[in-house]
TINULO-854880 format. One record per residue: residue number from 0; residue in one letter; y, x, z of N, C-alpha, C, CB in turn. Coordinates in Angstrom, 1 decimal, decimal comma. Glycine has a CB too. Layout:
BEGIN
<pt pos="NUM" code="A" n_py="Y" n_px="X" n_pz="Z" ca_py="Y" ca_px="X" ca_pz="Z" c_py="Y" c_px="X" c_pz="Z" cb_py="Y" cb_px="X" cb_pz="Z"/>
...
***
This chain:
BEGIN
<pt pos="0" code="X" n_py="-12,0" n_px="-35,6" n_pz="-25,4" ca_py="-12,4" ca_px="-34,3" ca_pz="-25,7" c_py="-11,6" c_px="-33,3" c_pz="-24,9" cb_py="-12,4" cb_px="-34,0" cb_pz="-27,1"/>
<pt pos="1" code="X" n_py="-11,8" n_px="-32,3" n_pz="-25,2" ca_py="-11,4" ca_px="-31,0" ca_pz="-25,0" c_py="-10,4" c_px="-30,3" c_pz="-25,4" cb_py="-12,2" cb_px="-30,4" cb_pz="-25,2"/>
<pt pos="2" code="X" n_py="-8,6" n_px="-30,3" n_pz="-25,0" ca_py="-7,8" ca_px="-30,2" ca_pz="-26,4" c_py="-7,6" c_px="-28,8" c_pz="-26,0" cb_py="-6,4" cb_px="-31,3" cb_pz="-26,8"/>
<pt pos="3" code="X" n_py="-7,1" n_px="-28,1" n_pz="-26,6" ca_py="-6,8" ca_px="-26,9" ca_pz="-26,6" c_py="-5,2" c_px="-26,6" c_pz="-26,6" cb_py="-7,4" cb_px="-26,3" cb_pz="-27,8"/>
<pt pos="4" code="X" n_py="-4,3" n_px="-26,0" n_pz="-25,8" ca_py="-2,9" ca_px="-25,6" ca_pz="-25,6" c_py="-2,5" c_px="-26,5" c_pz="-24,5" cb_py="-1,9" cb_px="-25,8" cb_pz="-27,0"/>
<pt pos="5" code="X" n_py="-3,4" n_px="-27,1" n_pz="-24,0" ca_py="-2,2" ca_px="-28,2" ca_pz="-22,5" c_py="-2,2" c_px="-27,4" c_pz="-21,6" cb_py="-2,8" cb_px="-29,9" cb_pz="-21,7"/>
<pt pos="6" code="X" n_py="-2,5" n_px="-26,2" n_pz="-21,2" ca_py="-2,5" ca_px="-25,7" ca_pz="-19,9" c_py="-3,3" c_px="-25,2" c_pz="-18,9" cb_py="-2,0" cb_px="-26,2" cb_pz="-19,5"/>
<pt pos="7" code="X" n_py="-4,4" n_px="-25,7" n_pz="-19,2" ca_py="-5,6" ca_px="-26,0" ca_pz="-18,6" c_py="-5,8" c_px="-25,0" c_pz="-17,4" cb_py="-6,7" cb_px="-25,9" cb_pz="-19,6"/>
<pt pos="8" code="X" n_py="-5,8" n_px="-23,7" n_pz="-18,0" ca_py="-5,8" ca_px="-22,3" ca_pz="-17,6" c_py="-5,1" c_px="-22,0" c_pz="-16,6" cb_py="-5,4" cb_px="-21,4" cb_pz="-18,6"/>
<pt pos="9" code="X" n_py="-3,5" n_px="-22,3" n_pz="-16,8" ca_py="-2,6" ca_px="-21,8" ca_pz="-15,9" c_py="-2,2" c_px="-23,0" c_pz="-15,0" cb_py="-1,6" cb_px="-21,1" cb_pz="-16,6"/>
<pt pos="10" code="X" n_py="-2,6" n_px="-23,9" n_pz="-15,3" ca_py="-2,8" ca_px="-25,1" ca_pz="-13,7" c_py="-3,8" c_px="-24,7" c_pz="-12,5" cb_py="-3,5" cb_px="-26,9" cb_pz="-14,1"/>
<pt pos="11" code="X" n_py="-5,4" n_px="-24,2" n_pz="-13,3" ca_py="-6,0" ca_px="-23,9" ca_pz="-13,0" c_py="-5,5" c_px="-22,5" c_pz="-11,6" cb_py="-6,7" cb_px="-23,9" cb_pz="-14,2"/>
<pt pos="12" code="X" n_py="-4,7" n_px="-21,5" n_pz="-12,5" ca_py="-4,7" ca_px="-20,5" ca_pz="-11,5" c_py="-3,7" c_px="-21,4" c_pz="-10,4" cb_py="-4,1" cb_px="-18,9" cb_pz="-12,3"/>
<pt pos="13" code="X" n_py="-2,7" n_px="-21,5" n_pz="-11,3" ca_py="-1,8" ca_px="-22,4" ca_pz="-10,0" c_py="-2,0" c_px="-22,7" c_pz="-8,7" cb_py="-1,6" cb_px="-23,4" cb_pz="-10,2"/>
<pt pos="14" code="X" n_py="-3,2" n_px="-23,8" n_pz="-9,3" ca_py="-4,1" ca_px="-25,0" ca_pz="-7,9" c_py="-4,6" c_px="-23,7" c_pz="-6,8" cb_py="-6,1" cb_px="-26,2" cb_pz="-8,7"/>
<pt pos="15" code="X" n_py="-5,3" n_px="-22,6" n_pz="-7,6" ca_py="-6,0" ca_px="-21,3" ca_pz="-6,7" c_py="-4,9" c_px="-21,0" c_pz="-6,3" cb_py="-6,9" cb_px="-20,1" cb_pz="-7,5"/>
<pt pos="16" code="X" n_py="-3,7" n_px="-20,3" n_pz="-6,5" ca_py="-2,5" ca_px="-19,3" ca_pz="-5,8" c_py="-2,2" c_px="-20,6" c_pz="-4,8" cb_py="-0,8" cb_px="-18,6" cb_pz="-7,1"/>
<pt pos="17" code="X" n_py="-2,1" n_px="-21,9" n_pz="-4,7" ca_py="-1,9" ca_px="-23,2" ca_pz="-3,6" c_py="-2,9" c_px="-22,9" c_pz="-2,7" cb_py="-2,0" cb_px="-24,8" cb_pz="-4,2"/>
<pt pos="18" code="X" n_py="-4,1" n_px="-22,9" n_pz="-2,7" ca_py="-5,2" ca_px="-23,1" ca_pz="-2,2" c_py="-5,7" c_px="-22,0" c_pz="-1,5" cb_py="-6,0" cb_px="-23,7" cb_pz="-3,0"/>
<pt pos="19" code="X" n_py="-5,2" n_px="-20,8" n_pz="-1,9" ca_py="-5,5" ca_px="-19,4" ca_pz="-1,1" c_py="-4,1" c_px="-19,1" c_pz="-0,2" cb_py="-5,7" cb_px="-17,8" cb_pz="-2,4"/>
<pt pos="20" code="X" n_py="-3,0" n_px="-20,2" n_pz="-0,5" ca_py="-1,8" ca_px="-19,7" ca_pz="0,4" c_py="-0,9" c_px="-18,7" c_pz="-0,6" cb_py="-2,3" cb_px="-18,9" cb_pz="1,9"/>
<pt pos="21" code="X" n_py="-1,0" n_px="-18,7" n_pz="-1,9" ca_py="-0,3" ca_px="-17,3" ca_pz="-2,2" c_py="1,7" c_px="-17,6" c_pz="-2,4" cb_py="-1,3" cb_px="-16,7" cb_pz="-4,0"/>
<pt pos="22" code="X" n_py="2,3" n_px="-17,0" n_pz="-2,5" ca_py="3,4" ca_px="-17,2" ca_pz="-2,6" c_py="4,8" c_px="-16,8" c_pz="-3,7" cb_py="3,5" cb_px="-16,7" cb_pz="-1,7"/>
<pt pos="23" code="X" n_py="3,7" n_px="-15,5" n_pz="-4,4" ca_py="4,3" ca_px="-14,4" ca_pz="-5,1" c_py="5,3" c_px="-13,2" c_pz="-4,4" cb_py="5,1" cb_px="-15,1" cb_pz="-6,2"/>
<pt pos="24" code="X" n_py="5,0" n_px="-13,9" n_pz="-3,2" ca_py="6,2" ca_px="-12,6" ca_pz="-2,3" c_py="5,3" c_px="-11,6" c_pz="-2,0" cb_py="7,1" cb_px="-13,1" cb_pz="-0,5"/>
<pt pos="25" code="X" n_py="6,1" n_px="-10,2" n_pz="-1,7" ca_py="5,9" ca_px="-9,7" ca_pz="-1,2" c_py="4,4" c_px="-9,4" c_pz="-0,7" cb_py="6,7" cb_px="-10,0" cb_pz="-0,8"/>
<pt pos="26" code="X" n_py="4,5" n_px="-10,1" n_pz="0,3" ca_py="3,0" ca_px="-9,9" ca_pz="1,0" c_py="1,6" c_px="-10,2" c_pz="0,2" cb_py="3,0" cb_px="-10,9" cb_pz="2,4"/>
<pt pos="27" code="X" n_py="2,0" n_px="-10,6" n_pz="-1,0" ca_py="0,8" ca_px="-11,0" ca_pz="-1,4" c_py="0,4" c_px="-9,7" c_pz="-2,5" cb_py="1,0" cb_px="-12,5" cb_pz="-1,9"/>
<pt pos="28" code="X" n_py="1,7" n_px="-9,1" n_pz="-2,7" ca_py="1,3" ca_px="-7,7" ca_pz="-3,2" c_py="0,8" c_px="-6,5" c_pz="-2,8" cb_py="2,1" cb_px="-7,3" cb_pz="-3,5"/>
<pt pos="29" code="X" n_py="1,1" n_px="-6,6" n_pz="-1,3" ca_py="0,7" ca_px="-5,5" ca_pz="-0,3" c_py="-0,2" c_px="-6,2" c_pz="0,8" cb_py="1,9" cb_px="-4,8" cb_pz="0,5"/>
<pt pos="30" code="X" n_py="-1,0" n_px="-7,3" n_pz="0,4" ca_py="-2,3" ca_px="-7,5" ca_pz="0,8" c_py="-3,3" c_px="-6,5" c_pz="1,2" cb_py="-2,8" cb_px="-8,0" cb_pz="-0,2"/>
<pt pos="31" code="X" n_py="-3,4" n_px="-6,5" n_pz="2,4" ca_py="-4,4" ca_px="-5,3" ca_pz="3,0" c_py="-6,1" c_px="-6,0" c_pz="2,3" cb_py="-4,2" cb_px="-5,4" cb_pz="5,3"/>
<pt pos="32" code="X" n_py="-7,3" n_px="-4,6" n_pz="2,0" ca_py="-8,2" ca_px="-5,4" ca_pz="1,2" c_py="-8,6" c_px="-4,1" c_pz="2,3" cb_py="-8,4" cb_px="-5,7" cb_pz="-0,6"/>
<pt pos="33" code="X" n_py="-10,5" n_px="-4,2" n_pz="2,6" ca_py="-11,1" ca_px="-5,2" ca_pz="2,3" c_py="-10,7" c_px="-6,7" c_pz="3,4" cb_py="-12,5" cb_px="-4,6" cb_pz="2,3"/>
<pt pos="34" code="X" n_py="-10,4" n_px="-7,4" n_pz="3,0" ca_py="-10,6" ca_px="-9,0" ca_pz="3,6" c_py="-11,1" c_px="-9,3" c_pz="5,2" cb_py="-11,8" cb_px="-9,9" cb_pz="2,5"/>
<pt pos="35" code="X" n_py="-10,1" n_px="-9,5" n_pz="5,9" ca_py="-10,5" ca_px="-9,4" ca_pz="7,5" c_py="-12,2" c_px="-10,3" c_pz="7,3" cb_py="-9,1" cb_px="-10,4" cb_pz="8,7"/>
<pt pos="36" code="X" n_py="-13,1" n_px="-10,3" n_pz="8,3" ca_py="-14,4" ca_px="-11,5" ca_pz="8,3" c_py="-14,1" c_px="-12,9" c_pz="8,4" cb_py="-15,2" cb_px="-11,4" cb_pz="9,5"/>
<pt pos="37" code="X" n_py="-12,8" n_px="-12,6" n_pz="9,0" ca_py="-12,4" ca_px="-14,4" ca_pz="9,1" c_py="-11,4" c_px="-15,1" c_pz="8,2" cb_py="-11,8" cb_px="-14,9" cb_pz="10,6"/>
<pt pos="38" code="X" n_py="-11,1" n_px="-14,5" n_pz="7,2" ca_py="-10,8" ca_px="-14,5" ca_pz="5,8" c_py="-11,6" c_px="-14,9" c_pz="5,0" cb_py="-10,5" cb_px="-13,6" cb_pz="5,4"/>
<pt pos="39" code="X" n_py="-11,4" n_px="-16,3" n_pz="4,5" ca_py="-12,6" ca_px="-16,7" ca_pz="3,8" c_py="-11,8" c_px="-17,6" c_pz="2,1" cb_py="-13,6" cb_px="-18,1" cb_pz="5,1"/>
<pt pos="40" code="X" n_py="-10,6" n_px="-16,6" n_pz="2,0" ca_py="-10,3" ca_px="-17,3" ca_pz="0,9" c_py="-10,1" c_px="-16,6" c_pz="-0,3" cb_py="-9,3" cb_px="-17,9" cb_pz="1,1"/>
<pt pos="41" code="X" n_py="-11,8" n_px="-16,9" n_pz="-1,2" ca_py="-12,2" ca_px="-15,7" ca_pz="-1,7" c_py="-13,0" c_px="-17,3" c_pz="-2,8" cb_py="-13,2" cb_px="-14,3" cb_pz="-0,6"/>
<pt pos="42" code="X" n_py="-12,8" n_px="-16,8" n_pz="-4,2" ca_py="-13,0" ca_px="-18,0" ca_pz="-5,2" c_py="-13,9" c_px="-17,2" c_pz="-6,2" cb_py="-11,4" cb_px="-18,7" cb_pz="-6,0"/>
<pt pos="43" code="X" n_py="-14,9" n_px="-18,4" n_pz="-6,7" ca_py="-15,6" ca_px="-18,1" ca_pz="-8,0" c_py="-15,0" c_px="-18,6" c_pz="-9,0" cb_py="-17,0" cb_px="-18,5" cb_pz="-8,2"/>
<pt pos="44" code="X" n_py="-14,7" n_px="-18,2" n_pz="-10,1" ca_py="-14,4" ca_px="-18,8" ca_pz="-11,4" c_py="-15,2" c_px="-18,9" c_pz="-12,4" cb_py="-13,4" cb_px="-18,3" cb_pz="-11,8"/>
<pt pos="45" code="X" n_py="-16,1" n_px="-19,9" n_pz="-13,2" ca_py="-17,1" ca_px="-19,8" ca_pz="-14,0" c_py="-16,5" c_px="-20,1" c_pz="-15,1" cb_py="-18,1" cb_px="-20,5" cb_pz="-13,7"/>
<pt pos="46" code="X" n_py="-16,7" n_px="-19,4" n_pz="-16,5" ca_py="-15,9" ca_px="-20,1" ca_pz="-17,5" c_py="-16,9" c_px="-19,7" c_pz="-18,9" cb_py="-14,1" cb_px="-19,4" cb_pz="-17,7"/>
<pt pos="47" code="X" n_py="-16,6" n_px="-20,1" n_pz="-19,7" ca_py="-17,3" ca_px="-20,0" ca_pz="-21,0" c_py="-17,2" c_px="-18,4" c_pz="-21,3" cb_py="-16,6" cb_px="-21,0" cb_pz="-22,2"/>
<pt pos="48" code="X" n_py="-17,9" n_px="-18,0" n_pz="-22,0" ca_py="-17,6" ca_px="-16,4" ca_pz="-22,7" c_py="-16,6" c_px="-16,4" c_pz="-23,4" cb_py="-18,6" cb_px="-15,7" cb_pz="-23,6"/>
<pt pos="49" code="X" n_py="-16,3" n_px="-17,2" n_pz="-24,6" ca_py="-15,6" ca_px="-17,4" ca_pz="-25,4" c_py="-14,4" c_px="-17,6" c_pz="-24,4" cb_py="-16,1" cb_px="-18,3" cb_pz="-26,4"/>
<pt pos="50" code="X" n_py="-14,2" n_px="-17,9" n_pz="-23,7" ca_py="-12,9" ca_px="-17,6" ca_pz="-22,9" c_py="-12,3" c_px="-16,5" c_pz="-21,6" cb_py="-12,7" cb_px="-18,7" cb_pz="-22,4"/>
<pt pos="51" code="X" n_py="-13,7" n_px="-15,8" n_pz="-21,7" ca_py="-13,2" ca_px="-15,0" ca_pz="-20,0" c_py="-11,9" c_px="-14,1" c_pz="-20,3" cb_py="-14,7" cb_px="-13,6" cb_pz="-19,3"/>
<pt pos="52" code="X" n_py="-12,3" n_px="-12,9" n_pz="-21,8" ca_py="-10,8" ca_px="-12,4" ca_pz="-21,8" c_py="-9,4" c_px="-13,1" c_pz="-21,8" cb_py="-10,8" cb_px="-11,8" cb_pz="-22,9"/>
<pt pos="53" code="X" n_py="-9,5" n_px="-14,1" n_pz="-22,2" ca_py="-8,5" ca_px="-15,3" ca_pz="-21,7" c_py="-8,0" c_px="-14,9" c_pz="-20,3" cb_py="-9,2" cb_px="-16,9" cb_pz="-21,7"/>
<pt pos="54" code="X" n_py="-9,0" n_px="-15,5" n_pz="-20,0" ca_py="-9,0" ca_px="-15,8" ca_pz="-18,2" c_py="-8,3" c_px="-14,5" c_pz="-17,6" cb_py="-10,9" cb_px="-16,0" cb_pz="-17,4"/>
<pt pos="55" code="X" n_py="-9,0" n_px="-13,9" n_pz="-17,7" ca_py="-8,8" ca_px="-12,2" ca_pz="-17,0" c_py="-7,1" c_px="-11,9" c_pz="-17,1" cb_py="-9,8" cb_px="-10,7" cb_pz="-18,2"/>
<pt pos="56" code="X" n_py="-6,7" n_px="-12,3" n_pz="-18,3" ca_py="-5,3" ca_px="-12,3" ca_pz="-19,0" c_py="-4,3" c_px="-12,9" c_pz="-18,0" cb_py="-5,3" cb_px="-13,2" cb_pz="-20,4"/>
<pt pos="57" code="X" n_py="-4,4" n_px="-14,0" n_pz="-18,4" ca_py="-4,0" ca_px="-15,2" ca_pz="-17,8" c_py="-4,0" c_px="-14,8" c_pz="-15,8" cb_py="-5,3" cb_px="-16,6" cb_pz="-18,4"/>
<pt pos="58" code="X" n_py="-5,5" n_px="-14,4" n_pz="-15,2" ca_py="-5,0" ca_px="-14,0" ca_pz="-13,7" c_py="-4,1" c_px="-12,9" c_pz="-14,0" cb_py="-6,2" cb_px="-13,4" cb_pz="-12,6"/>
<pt pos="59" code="X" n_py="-3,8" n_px="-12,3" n_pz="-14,4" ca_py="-3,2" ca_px="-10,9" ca_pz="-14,4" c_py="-1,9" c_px="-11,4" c_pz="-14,4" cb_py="-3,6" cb_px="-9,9" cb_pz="-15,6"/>
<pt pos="60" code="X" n_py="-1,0" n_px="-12,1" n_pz="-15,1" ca_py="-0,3" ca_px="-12,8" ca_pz="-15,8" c_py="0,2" c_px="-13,4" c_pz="-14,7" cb_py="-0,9" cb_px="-13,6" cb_pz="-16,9"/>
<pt pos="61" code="X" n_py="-0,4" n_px="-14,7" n_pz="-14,2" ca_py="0,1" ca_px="-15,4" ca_pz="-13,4" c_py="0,0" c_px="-15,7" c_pz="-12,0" cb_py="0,0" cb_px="-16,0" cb_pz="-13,8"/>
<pt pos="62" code="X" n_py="-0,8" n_px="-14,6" n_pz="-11,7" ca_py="-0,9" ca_px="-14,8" ca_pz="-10,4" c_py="-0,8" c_px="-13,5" c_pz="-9,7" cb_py="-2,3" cb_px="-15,5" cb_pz="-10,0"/>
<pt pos="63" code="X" n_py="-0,7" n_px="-13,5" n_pz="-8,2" ca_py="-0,8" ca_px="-11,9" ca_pz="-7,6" c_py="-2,4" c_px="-11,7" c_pz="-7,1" cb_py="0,4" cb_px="-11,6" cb_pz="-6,1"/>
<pt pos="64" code="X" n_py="-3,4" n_px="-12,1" n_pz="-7,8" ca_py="-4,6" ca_px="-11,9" ca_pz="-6,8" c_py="-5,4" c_px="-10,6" c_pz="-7,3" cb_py="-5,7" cb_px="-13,4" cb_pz="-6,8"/>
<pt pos="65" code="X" n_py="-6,3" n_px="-10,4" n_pz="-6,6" ca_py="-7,1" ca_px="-8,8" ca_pz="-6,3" c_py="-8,1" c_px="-9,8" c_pz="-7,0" cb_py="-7,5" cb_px="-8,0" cb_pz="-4,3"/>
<pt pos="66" code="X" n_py="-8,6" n_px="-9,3" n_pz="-8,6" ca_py="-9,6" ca_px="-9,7" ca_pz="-9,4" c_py="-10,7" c_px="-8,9" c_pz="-10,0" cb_py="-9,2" cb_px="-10,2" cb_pz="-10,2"/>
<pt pos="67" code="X" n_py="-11,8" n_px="-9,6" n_pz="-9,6" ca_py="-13,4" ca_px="-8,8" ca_pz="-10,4" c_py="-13,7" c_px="-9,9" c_pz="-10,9" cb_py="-14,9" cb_px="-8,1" cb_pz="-9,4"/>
<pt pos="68" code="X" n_py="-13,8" n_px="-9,2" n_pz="-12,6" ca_py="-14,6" ca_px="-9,6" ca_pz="-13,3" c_py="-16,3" c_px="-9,2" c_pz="-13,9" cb_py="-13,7" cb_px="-9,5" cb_pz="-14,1"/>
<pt pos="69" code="X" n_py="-17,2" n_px="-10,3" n_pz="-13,1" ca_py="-18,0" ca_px="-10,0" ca_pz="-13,0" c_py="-19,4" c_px="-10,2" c_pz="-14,5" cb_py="-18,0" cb_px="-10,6" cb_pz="-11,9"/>
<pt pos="70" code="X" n_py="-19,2" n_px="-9,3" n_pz="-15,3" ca_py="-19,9" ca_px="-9,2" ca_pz="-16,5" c_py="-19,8" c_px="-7,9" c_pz="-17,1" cb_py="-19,4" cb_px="-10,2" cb_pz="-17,4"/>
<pt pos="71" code="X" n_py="-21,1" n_px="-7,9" n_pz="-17,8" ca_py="-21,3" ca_px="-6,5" ca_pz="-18,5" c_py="-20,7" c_px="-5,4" c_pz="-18,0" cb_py="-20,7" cb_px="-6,4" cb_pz="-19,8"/>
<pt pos="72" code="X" n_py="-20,0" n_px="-4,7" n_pz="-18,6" ca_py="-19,7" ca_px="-3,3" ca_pz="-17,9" c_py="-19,0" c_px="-3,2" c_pz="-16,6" cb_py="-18,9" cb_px="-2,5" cb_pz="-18,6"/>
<pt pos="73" code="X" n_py="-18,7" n_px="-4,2" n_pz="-16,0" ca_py="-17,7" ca_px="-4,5" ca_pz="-15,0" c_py="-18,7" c_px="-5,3" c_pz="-13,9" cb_py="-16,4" cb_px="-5,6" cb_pz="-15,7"/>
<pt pos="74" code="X" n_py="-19,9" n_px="-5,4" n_pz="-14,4" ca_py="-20,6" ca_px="-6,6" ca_pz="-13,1" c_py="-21,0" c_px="-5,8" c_pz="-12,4" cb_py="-21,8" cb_px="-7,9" cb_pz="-13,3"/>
<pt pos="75" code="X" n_py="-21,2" n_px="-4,4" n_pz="-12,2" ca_py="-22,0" ca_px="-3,9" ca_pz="-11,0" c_py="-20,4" c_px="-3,2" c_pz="-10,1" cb_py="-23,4" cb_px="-2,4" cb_pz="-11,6"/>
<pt pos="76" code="X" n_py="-19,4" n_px="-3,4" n_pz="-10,8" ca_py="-17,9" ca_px="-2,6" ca_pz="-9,9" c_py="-17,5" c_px="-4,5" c_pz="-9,2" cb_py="-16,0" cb_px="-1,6" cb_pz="-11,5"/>
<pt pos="77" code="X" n_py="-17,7" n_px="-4,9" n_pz="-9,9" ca_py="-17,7" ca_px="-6,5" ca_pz="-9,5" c_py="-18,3" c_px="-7,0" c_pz="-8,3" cb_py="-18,3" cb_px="-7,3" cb_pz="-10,4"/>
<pt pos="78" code="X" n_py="-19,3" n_px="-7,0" n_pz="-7,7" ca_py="-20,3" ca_px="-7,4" ca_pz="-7,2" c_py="-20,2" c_px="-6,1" c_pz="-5,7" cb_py="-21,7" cb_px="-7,3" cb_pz="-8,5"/>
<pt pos="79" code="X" n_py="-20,4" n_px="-4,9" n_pz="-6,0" ca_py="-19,5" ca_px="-3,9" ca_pz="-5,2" c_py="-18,3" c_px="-4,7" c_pz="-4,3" cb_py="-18,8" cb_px="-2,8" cb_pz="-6,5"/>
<pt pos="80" code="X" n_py="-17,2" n_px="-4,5" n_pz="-5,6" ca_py="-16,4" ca_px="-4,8" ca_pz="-4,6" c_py="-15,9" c_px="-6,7" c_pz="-3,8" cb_py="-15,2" cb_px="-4,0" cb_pz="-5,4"/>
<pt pos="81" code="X" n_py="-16,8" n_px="-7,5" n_pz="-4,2" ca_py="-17,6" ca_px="-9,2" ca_pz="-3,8" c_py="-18,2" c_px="-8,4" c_pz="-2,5" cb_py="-19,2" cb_px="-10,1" cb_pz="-5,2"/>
<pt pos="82" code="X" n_py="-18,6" n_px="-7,8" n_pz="-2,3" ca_py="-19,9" ca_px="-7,4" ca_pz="-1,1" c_py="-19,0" c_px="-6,4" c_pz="0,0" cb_py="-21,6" cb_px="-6,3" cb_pz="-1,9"/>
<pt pos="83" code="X" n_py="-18,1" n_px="-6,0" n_pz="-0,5" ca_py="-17,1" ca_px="-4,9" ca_pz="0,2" c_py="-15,4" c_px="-6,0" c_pz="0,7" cb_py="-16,7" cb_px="-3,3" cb_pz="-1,3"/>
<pt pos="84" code="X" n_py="-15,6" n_px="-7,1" n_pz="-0,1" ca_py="-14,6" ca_px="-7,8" ca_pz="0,7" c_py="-13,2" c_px="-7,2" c_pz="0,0" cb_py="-14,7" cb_px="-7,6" cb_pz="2,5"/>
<pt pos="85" code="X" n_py="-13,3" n_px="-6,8" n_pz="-1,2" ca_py="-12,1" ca_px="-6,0" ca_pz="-2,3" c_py="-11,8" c_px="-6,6" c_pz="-3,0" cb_py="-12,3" cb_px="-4,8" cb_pz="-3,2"/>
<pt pos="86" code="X" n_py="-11,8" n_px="-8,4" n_pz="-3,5" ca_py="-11,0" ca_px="-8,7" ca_pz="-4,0" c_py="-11,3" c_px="-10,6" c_pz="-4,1" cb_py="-10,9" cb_px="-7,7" cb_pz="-5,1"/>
<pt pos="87" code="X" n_py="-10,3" n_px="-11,1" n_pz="-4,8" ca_py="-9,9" ca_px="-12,5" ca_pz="-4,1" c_py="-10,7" c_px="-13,6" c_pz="-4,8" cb_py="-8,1" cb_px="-12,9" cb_pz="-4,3"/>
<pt pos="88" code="X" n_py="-10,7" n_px="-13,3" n_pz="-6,3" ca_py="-11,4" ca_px="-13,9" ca_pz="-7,4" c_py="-12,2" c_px="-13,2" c_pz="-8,2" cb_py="-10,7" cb_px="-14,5" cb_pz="-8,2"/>
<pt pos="89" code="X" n_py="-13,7" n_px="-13,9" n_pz="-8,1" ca_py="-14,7" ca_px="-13,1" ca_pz="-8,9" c_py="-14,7" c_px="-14,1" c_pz="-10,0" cb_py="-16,4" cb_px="-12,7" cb_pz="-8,2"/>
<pt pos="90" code="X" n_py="-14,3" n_px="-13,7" n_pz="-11,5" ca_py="-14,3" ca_px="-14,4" ca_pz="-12,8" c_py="-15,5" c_px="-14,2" c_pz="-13,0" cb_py="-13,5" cb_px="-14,0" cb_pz="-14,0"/>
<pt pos="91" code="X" n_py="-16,4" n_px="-14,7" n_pz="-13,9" ca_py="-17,5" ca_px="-14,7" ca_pz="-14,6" c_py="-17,8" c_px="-15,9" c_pz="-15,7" cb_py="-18,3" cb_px="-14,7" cb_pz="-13,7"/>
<pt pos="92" code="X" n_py="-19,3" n_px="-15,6" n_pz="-16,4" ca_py="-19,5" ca_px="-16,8" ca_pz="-17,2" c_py="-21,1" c_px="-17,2" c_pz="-17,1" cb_py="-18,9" cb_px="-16,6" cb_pz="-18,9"/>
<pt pos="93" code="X" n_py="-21,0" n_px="-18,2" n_pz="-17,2" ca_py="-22,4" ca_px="-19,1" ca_pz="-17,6" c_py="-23,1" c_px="-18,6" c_pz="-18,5" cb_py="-22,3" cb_px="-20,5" cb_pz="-18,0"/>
<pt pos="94" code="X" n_py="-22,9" n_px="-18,3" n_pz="-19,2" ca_py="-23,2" ca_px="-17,6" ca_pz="-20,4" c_py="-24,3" c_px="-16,2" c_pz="-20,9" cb_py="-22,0" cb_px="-17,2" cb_pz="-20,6"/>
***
């Protein structure tokens, strides 16, 4: 099953801050946006509802990335800035 408290979440961001190159230095704070064209390291995150405020937490928390969360009051500033090349990870849910 499915256990709840191992980490899941923040391996998760981890593997993403590895896989986009991130470092926590510097440069990843003063990230020029929108995202050159040949910059293509840009992630969906799909998660349950019952967990997105989690999620949203948790990027904020542990990582340095430029995040839209794409739902309800937030999915049309979301989707905006997905199409404008403004930020690194679009959260969302199945849901």
């Amino acid at each position: 099953g499915d256990e709840m408290g191992l980490g899941k979440t923040v391996q998760t961001i981890a593997f993403l801050g590895a896989v986009l190159g991130k470092t926590a230095a510097e440069e990843d704070r003063q990230r020029r946006f929108p995202l050159p064209e040949d910059d293509h390291r840009e992630v969906l995150v799909v998660v349950p509802m019952s967990t997105l405020g989690n999620w949203k937490r948790e990027f904020r928390t542990w990582g340095c990335f430029r995040l839209a969360v794409c739902h309800g009051a937030e999915k049309e500033a979301a989707l905006r800035a997905l199409a404008s090349r403004e930020c690194e990870v679009v959260l969302t849910t199945y849901e």
